[in-house]
C-alpha positions in Angstrom: 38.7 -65.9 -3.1 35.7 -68.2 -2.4 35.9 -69.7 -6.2 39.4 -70.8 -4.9 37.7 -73.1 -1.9 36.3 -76.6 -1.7 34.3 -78.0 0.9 34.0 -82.3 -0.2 30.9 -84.1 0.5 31.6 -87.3 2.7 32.4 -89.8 0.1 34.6 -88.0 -2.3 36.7 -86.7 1.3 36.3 -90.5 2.0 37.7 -91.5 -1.3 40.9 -89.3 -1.0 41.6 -90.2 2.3 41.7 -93.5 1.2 44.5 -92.7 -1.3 46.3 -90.5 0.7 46.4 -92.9 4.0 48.7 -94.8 1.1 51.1 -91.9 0.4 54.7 -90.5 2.6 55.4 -86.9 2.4 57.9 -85.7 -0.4 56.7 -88.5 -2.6 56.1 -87.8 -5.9 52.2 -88.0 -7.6 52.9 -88.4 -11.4 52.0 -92.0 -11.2 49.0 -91.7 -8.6 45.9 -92.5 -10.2 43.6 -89.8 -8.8 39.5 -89.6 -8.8 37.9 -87.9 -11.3 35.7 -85.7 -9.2 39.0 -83.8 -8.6 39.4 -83.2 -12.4 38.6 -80.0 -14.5 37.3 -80.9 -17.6 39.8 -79.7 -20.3 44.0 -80.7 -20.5 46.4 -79.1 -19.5 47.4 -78.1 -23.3 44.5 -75.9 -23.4 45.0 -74.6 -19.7 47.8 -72.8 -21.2 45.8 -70.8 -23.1 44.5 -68.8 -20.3 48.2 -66.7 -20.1 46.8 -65.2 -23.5 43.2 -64.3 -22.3 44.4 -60.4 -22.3 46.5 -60.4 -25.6 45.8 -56.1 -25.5 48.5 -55.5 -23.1 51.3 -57.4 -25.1 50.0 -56.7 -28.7 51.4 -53.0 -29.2 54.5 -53.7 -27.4 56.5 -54.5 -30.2 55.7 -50.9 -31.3 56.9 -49.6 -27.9 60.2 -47.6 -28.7 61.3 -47.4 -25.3 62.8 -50.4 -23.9 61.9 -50.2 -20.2 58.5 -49.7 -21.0 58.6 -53.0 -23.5 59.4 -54.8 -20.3 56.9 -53.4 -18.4 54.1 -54.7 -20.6 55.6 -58.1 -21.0 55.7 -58.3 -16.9 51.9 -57.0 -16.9 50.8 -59.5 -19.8 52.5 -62.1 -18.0 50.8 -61.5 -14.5 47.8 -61.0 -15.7 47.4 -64.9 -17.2 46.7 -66.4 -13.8 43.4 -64.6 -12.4 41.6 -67.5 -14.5 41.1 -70.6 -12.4 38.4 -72.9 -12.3 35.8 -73.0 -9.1 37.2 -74.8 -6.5 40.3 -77.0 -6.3 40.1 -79.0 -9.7 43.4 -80.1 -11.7 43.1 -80.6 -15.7 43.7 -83.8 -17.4 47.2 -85.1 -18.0 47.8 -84.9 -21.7 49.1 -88.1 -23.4 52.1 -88.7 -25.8 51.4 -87.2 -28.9 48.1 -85.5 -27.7 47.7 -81.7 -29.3 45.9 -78.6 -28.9 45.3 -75.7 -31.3 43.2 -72.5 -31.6 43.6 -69.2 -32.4 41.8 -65.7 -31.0 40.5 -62.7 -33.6 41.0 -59.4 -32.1 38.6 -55.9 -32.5 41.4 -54.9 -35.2 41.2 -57.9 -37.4 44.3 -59.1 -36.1 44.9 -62.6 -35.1 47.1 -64.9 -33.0 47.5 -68.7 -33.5 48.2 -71.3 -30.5 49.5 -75.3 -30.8 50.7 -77.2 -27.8 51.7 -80.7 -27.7 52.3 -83.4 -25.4 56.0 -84.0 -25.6 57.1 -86.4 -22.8 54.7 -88.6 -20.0 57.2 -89.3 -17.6 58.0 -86.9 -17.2 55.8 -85.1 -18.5 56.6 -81.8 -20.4 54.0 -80.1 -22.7 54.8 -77.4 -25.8 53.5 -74.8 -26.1 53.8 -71.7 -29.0 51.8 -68.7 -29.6 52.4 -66.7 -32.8 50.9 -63.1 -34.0 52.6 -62.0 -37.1 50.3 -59.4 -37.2 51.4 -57.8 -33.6 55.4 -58.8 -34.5 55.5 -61.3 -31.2 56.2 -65.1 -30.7 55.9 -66.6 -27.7 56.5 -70.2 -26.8 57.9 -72.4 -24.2 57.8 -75.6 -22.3 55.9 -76.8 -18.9 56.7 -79.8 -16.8 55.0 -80.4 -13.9 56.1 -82.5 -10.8 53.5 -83.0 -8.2 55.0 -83.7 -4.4 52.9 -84.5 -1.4 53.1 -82.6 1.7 50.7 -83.9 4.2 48.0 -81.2 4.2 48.6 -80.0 0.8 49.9 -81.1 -2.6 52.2 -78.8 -4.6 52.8 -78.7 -8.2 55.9 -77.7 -8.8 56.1 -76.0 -12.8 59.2 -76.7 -14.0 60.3 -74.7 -17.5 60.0 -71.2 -18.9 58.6 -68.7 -21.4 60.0 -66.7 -23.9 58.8 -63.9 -25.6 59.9 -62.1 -29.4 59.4 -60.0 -31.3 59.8 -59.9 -34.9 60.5 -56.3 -35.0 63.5 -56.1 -32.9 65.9 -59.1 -33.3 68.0 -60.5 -30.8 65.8 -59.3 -28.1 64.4 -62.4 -25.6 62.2 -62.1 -22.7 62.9 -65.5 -20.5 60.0 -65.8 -18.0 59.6 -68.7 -14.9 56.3 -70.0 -13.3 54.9 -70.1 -10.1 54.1 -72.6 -8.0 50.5 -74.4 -7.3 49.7 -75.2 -4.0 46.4 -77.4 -3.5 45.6 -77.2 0.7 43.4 -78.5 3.0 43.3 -82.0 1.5 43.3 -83.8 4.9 41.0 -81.3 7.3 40.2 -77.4 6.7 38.5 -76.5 3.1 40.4 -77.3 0.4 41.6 -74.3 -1.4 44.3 -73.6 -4.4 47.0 -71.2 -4.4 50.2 -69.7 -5.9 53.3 -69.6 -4.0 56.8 -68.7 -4.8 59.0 -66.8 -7.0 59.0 -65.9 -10.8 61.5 -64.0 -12.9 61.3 -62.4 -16.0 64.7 -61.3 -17.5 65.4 -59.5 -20.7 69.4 -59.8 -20.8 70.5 -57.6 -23.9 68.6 -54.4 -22.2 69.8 -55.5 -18.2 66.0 -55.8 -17.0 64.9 -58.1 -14.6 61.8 -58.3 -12.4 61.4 -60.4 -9.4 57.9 -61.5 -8.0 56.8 -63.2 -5.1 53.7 -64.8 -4.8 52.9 -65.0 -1.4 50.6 -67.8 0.5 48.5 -66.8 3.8 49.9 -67.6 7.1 47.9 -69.7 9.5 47.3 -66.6 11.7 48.4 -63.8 9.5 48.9 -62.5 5.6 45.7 -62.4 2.8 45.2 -64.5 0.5 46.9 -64.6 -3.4 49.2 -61.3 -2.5 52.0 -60.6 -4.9 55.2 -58.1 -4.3 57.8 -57.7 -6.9 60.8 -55.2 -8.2 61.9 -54.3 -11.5 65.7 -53.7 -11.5 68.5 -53.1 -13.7 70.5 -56.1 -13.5 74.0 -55.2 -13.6 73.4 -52.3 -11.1 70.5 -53.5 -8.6 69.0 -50.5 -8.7 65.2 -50.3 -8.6 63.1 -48.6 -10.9 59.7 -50.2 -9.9 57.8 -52.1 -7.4 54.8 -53.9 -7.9 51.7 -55.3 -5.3 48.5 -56.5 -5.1 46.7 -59.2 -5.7 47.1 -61.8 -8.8 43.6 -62.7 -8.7 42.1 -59.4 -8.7 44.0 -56.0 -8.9 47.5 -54.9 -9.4 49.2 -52.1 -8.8 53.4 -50.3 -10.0 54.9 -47.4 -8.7 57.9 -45.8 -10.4 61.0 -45.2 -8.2 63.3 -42.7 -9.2 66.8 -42.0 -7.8 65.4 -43.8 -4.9 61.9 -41.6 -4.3 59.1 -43.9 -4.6 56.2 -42.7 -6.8 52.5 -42.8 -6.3 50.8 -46.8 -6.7 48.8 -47.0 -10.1 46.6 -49.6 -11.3 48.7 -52.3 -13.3 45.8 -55.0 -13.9 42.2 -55.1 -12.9 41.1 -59.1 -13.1 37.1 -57.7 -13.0 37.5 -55.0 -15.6 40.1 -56.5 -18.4 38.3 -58.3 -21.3 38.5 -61.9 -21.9 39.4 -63.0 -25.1 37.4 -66.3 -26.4 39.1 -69.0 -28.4 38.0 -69.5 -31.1 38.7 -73.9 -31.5 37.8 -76.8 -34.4 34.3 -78.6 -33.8 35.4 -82.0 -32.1 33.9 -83.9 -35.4 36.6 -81.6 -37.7 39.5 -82.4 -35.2 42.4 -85.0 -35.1 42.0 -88.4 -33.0 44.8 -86.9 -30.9 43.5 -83.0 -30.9 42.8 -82.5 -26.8 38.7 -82.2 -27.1 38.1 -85.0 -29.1 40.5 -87.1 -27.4 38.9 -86.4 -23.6 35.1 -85.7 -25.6 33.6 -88.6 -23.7 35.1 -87.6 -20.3 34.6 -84.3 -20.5 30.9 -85.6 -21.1 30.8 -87.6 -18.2 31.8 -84.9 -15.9 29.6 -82.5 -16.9 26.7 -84.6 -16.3 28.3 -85.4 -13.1 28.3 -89.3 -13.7 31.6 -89.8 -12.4 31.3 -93.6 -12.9 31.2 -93.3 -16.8 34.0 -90.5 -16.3 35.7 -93.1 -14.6 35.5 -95.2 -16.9 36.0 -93.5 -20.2 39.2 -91.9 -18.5 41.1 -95.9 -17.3 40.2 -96.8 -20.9 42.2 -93.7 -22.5 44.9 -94.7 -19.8 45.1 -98.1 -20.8 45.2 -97.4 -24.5 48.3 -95.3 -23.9 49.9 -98.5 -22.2 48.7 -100.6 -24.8 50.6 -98.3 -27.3 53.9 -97.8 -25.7 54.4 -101.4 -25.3 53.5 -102.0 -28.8 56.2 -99.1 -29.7 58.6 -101.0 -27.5 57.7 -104.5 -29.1 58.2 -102.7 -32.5 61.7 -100.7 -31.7 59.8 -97.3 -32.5 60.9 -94.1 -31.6 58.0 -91.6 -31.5 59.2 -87.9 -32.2 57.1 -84.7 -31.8 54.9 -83.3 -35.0 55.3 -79.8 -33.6 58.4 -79.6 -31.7 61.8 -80.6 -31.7 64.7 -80.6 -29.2 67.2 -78.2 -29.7 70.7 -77.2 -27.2 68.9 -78.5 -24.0 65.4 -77.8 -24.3 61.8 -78.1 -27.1 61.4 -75.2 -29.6 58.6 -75.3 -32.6 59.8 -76.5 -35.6 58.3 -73.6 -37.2 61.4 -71.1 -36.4 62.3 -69.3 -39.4 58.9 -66.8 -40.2 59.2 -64.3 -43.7 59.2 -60.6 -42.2 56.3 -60.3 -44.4 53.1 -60.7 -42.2 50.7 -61.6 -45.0 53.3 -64.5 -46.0 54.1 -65.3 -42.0 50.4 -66.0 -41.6 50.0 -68.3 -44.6 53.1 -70.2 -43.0 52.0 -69.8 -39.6 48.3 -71.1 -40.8 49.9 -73.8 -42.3 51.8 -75.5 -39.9 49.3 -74.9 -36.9 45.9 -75.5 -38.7 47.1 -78.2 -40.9 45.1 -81.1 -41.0 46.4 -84.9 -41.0 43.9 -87.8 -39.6 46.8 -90.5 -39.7 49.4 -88.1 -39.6 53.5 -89.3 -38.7 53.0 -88.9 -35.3 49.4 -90.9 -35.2 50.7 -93.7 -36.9 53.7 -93.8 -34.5 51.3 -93.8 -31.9 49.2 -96.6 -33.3 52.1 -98.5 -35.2 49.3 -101.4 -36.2 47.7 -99.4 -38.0 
């Protein structure tokens, strides 16, 4: 729990203090211009990543035959994305219009799976996000918006959106999965500290699954720290067939309930144990303008030579380019559209939908519209409409 704390030396406290004496509870932060000592150095497009840092416990499970036990692994593979945070209370960069993130991971099988994301919206913001494994018969995709609130001794980020999950294998069959909340506490006296609070749900409605989890923050006086408890229910009926506890950050544990006789607890997730996939991402000099670690190099730079001047001001000058850009889209009448995304009945899907059965030719088009490489692509020069 101690990589979740932050003690501030006097002048960065000083520094937020002075931004906060400006702020009223409830108000929203999306247009608060924040230090950059409080940043970690990669966006929030590559963040996402980290839900598939365990891809073994949801690459067999479209090979699963029983459906219960499909859900199972889905709920586990979900769970176990949000062990990885970075030391102390840090938020990532706020990805601009336009601004996109690939990689892909290569798996002890020679099995792969290939990741974009893309900036779709600033205010509000709302990122894209799709992961594809032809090889291991799953999609999974989704978008994230983030609201940030202030609430006097903490800010929350509230993550707005969902997940789904497919597989290939077994059409019409959708997993639909909620997020957590992010609490950041202690920003006016106490240690700052990060956690997770509220409820997520993952539903599977063509098999009448649903699983309910709580992530619970500490009481002043009483509780632990990052504690989950959750169910796994039939739907229609209520009736429980598991129940899940622990701890998100480091062990979790299920126990099967049958005809209402609970079961022994069994280790769901071990955070110390599980292996952490690597990414495997582009040099910066073979990426797009707009790819996320070429686009923040120079900050990210900064920061990790702790010169938070030059991070500073490396960070106001990709601001300002963005402002300089929309009003010369406004001045011009141009609409700027997603490379990767598109909306679709009330929400962003990829624009890569329909993938051959064939996994050999699902790669090649999987490959091709992840990986494919455009220096002044559409979307750049919509971006940059002098140009």
């Amino acid at each position: 729990m101690s990589e979740n704390k932050e003690v501030l030396d006097e002048e960065p406290r000083s520094i937020l203090m002075g931004i906060i004496s400006q702020l009223s509870r409830g108000m929203d932060l999306s247009r608060v211009t924040l230090p950059v000592f409080v940043l970690e150095p990669r966006s929030f497009l590559e963040k996402i990543t980290d839900f598939m840092s365990h891809p073994d416990l949801i690459r067999k499970t479209a090979l699963e035959k029983d459906p219960l036990e499909r859900f199972v692994q889905v709920v586990r593979y979900y769970l176990s994305g949000w062990h990885i945070q970075p030391k102390g209370v840090k938020k990532p960069y706020n990805p601009v219009l336009g601004e996109h993130f690939r990689c892909k991971w290569m798996f002890p099988d020679s099995t792969e799976a290939f990741y974009i994301s893309e900036q779709l919206s600033h205010h509000p913001p709302i990122s894209g996000y799709a992961i594809y494994s032809p090889d291991n018969q799953f999609i999974i995709s989704g978008e994230l918006s983030p609201k940030s609130k202030f609430l006097g001794n903490s800010v929350a980020s509230m993550l707005q959106g969902s997940t789904k999950i497919q597989f290939l294998n077994i059409p019409n069959e959708d997993y639909t999965i909620t997020y957590p909340n992010m609490y950041a506490r202690g920003i006016l006296f106490g240690t700052m500290m990060m956690e997770l609070g509220d409820s997520i749900t993952v539903r599977c409605p063509q098999n009448d699954f649903v699983c309910n989890v709580e992530f619970k923050t500490k009481g002043f006086f009483t509780g632990t720290y990052n504690a989950i408890a959750g169910t796994i229910k039939k739907e229609s009926t209520g009736e429980v067939l598991y129940e899940i506890g622990g701890n998100w950050s480091d062990k979790m544990e299920i126990r099967e309930i049958q005809n209402g006789r609970k079961g022994s607890w069994t280790l769901f997730f071990d955070a110390a144990n599980s292996q952490v996939y690597p990414k495997i991402v582009a040099p910066e000099d073979e990426q797009e303008p707009y790819e996320s670690r070429r686009l923040w190099s120079k900050v990210t730079s900064a920061l990790t030579n702790r010169d938070m001047d030059l991070a500073t001001d490396e960070k106001t000058a990709i601001e300002e380019n963005q402002r300089m850009i929309a009003k010369e889209r406004d001045e011009n009448d141009i609409n700027w559209s997603p490379r990767f995304f598109t909306f679709k009945n009330g929400e962003y899907v990829p624009k890569l939908a329909n993938i051959s059965v064939d996994p050999a030719i699902a790669k090649k088009q999987i490959e091709q519209f992840v990986f494919a490489h455009h220096e002044t692509n559409a979307s750049y020069q919509e971006l940059h409409p002098s140009q």
